[in-house]
N, C-alpha and C positions, 0 to 999 in steps of 0.2 A: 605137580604143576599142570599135567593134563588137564585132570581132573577140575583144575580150579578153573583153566580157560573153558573149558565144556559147560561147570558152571554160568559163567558170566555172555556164555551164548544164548545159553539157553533163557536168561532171563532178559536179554534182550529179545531173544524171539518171541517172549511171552507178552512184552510192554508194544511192538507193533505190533501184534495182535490184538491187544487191546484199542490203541487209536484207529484199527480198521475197523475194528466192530463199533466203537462210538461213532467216526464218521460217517456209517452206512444207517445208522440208526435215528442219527441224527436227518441224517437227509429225508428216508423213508417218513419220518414223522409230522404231520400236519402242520404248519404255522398256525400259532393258535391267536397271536398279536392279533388286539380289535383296535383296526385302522381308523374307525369311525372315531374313537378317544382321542386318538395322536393327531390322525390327520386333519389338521382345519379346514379342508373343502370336502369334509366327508358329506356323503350324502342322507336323503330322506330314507331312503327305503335301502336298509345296509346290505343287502343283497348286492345291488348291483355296480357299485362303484368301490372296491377295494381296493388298492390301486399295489397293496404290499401282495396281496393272493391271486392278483390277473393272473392267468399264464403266458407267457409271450405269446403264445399262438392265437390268443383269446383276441376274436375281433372285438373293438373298441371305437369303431365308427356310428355315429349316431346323425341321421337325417330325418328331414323333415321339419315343421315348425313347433320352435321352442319359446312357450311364453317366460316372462321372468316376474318375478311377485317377491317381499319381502314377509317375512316368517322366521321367530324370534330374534326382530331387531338384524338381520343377515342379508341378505341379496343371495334367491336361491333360482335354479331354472328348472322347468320339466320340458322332456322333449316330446310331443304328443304323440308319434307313432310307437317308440317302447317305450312310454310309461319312464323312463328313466331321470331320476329327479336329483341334481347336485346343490350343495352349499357351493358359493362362490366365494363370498367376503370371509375371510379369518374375523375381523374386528371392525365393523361397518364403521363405528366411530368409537374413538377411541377415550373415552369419558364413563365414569362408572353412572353418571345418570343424563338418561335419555331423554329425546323429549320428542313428542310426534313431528313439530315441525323440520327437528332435523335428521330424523329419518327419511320424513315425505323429502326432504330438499337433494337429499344424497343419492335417493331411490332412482327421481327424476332427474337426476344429470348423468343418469346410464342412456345409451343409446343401442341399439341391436340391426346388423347389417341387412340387407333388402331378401338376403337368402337363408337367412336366421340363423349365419353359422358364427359370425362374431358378434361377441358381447361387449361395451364398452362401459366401464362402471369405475367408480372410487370405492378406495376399503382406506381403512385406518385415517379417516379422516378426524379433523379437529372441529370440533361445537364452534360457534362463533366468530368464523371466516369463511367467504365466499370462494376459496381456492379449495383446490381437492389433488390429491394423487389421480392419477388415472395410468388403469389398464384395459389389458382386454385379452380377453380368453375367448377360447378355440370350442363351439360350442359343440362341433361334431368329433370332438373325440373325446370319450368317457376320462381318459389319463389326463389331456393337457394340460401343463402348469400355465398362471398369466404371467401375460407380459408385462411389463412398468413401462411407461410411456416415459413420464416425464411426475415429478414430483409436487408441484404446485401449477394445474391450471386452472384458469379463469373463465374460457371458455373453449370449445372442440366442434369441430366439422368432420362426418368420416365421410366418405363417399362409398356407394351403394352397395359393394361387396366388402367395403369393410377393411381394405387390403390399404388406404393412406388414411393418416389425420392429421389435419391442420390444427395448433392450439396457439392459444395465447396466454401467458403467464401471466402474475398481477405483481410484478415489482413493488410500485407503490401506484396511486389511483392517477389513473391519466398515461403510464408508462408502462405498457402491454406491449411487447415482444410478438412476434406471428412465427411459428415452426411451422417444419412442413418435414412429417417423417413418413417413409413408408416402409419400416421393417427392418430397414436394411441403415441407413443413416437419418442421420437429423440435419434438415437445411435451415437457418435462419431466414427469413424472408424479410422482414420488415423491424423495424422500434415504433415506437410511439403509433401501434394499430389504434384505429377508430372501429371499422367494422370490413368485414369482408363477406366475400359471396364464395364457393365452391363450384364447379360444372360434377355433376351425377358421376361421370366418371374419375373425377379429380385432378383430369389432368390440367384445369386452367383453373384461375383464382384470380377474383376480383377485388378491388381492396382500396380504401383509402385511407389516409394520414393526413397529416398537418400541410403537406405538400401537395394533396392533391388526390386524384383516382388512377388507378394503374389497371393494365389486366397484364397478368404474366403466364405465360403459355411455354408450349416446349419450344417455339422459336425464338422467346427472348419477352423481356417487359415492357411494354408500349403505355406512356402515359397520354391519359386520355385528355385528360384537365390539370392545369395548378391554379386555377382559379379558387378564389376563398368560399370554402365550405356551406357559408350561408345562404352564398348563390346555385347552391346544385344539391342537388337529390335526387337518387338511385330509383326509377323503378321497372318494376315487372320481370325481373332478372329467369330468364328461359333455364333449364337442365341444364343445357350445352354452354350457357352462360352468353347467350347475346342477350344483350339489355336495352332499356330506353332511357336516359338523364338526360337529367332538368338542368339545364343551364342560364344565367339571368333569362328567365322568362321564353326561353327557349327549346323543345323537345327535342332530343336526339334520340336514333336507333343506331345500335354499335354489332356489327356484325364480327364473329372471328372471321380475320385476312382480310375485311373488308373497311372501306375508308367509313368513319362516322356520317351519319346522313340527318339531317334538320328533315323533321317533320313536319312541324307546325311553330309559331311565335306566339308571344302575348300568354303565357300558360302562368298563370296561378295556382293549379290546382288540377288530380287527375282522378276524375270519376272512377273510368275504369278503361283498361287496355285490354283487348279481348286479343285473345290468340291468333285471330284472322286477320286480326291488323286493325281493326275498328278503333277509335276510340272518342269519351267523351269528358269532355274536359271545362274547365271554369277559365276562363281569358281574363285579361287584366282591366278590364269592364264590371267583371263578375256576374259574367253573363255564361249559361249552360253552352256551349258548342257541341257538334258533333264532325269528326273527322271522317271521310268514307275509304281512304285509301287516298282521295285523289284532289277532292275538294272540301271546305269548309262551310258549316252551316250555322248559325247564331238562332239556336230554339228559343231563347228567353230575353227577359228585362232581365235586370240586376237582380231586381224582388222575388225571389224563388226558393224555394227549399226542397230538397230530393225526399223523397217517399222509399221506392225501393229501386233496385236495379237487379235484370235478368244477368246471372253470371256464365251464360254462355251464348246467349245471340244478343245482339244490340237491343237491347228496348231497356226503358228508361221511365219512370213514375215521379210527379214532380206536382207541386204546390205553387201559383202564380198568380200574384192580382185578387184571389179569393174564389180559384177554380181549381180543377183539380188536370191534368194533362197526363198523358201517355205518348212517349215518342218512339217510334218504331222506326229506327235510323234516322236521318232526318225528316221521319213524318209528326208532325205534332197532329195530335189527336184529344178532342175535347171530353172529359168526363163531367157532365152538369154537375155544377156547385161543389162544394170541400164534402171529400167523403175521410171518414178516418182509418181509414188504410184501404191501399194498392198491393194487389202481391201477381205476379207477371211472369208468364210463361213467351214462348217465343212468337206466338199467335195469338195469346187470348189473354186479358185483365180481369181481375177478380176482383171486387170491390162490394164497399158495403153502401144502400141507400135505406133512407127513413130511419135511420139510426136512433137509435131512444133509449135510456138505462141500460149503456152498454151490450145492447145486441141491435139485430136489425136484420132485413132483407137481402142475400147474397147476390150477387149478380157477374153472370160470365159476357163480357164484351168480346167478340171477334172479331183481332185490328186487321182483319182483311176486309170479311162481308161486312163491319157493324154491326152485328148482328146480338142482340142483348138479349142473354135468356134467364131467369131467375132460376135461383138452383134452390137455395131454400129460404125461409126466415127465422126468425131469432138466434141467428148465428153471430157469435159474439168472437171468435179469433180463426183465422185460415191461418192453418198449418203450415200447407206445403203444396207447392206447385210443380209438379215434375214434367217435364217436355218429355212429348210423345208417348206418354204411357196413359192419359188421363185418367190419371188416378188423383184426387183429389178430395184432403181431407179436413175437415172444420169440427169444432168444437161447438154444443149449446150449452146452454144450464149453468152458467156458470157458480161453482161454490168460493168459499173463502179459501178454502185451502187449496187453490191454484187446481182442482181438478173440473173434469165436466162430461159430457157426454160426449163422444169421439162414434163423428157421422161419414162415409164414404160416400159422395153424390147425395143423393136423398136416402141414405140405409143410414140406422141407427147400430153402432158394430158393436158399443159395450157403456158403460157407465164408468162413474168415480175413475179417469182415465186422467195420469197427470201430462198434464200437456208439457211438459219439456221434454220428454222420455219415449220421443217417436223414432223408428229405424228402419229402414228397408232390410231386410236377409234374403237375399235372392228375390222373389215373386211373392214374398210374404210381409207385411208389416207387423215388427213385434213394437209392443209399449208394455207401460204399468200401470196398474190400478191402484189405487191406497184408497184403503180403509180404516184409518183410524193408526194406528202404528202398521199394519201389515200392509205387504208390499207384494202383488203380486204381476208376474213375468209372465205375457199373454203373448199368440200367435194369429195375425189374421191374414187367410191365402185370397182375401177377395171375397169371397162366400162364407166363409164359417171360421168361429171363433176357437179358439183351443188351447187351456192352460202348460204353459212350460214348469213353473215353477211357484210356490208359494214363499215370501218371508223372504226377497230378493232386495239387494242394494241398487242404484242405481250405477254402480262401475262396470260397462262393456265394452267389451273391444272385439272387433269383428277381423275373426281369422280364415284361414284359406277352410279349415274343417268347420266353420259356423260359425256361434257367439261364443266366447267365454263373460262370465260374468259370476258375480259375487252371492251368495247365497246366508240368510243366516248370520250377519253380521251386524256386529258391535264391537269394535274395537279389532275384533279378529272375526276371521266367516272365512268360507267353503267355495273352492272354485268349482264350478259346474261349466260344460260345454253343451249348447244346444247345435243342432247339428242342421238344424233345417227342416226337420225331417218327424219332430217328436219324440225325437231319443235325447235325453238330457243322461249327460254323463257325469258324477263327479271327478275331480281330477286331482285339486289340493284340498286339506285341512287344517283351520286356525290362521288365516291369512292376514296380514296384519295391513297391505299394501299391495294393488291392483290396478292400478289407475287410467282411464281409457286414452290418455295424452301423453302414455307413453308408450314405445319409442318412436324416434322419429323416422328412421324408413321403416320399423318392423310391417304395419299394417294398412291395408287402403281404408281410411277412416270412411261411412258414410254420414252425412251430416244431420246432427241432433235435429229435430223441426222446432 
């Protein structure tokens, strides 16, 4: 009987022994799962983002700016200081065939917050509806899973850090719902939204309906108008969300905490509201006004047609009677006979005379002294006018295929130069040349010319490290970074989608010429 209990000891001593050394062996031993198969937001380069082999202690913060681009049909990001590159979308859309248009449409209703740390994007959407899932992912941590917002929106507002969004759902067409979530809960706001406005920080929101315009703030909702909608339109709407609206023929400015204030009557129409308070406006005459702050000015007859207008000092370019005019506040200033284009800096007009087969004699007016000095001839389109820097650039020669010769003052800076494809980067002007199918990505610092890039698309987007732009493309191409500097970097490979009009806070856009 001993013996038999001694037995049945012993071979239970034998069987924990055994699960201690499997457990220990078991642990000891590598996880060999490749995460990148299983896990649908695995990333580009398997190294960096496992999310099953981190080790808790393993930092997982990632800063600095993160572009996004799509790459097999997917919404992926890289963050540019480690190189670190993730899948976002599991199933961009959910349909076994694709089609460009609604990739581009899905790609582009992502947004990316002012400090590049939120992402805001649809996945598993459906072909053939204007509504989308919407989430949004944590772009500074390698692990973060996304959030789900809301299932079907129609349209989204975030504010600058990314931390609220307001959306609108699409019931059926015409009965749009307004939310307002910020992480934490979802507030209803409104039914039957028309459009709204957001303030940079999110805390106030602008908005109208069938009823009227409201602004609702952390003090409560204050309707602004129930007047019918035909009669009033919204504009120039500030970050902080003070605005100006149109009301029958009447301009208001709406201050937060402060009572609406009438600016001017008789308004049909608003040229432009400048930030200093200026503005120039069409009266129910349909006569050009100008507003100074204080008092009103009537620059024309009815018979007039605007030319161009300067987008940050008052001046104004106009057609009248069969003359050509410049108003520099309310100065009207005469340019002998119809020229075919004006283009206006905050001192000086550029225009063309002796015009003939499409080119002609350049000419700089200064609306201070008058003073008119010919800059060059056979120039057939002005660029770009930039206040205070004179810098000032025109095209000759013009070919069929929309390129020409690209002149600085009187310097001739390069040839076959396609004129929509102009950019400031700091103190440098980059453009494109085409030759025939080749496309190349030029630098000029004022003095001398310098190639970036051969075989370039035209998609840029200008980031805090330089330009990113497209390389090599047909259907898919190669992102490269120019840095300002002459160092072009590449960054991604096989890119299917890049687009320089997305996001909407991600980058300070400068404007194409």
């Amino acid at each position: 009987m001993k013996s038999k209990k001694t037995f049945i000891l012993l071979i239970a001593t034998v069987a924990v022994l055994i699960v201690c050394i499997t457990a220990v062996i078991f642990i000891t031993l590598p996880n060999d799962k490749n995460t990148n198969d299983d896990n649908p937001s695995k990333t580009d380069n398997n190294n960096n983002n496992d999310d099953d082999n981190n080790n808790d202690n393993e930092d997982t913060t990632l800063e600095g700016t993160n572009i996004v681009y799509v790459k097999d049909n997917e919404i992926h990001y890289l963050n540019l200081d480690s190189m670190f590159t993730k899948q976002v979308t599991e199933n961009l859309y959910e349909t076994e065939e694709l089609y460009y248009d609604s990739v581009s449409t899905a790609y582009l209703f992502s947004q990316i917050s002012s400090d590049f740390k939120y992402l805001f994007y649809t996945d598993h959407a459906q072909t053939g509806t204007d509504k989308f899932p919407l989430y949004r992912l944590d772009l500074s941590d390698k692990k973060a899973k996304p959030e789900k917002i809301a299932d079907s929106v129609y349209s989204y507002k975030i504010n600058e850090k990314g931390t609220i969004v307001y959306y609108s759902d699409d019931v059926d067409v015409g009965l749009n719902s307004l939310y307002k979530y910020d992480f934490k809960e979802t507030e209803k706001i409104v039914s039957n939204i028309i459009d709204y406005h957001i303030s940079s920080d999110g805390s106030k929101l602008l908005y109208y309906d069938a009823t009227g315009v409201y602004l609702k703030t952390q003090s409560g909702t204050e309707q602004i108008t129930d007047l019918n909608l035909e009669a009033m339109e919204i504009h120039k709407v500030t970050p902080n969300l003070d605005f100006y609206i149109q009301i029958n023929y009447a301009l208001y400015y709406k201050q937060d905490g402060k009572d609406m204030t009438k600016i001017v009557d008789s308004v049909i129409g608003i040229e432009k509201i400048y930030d200093t308070g200026e503005i120039y406006y069409k009266n129910t005459d349909y006569q050009l006004c100008y507003y100074d702050k204080k008092s009103i000015t009537v620059l024309t007859s009815p018979s007039w047609n605007k030319i161009s207008i300067n987008e940050s000092s008052p001046v104004i370019s106009y057609y009248e009677d069969g003359n050509t005019y410049v108003a520099k506040g309310d100065e009207k200033i005469s340019i002998d006979g119809v020229v075919p284009d004006v283009s206006i800096s905050s001192d000086t007009a550029y225009y063309f005379v002796n015009y003939d087969n499409g080119s002609g004699e350049l000419i700089a007016l200064n609306l201070s002294s008058m003073e008119k000095t010919i800059i060059d001839d056979g120039v057939y389109k002005i660029l770009t006018v930039e206040d205070n820097t004179g810098k000032l650039f025109y095209m000759k020669s013009s070919t069929a295929a929309g390129t020409g010769d690209l002149y600085h003052d009187k310097k001739k800076i390069d040839s076959n130069v396609s004129e929509s494809h102009l950019r400031m980067v700091g103190d440098k002007l980059t453009y494109i040349t085409q030759t025939g199918e080749n496309m190349t990505y030029k630098a000029y610092d004022m003095s001398e010319v310098s190639t970036i890039a051969n075989k370039v698309d035209t998609y840029c987007i200008s980031l805090p490290e330089g330009i990113a732009f497209l390389k090599d493309y047909y259907e898919i191409g190669d992102i490269y970074l120019y840095d300002g500097n002459q160092v072009v970097k590449k960054l991604v490979s096989k890119v299917q989608f890049f687009n320089m009009s997305f996001p909407v806070f991600n980058y300070e856009y400068e404007p194409w010429f």
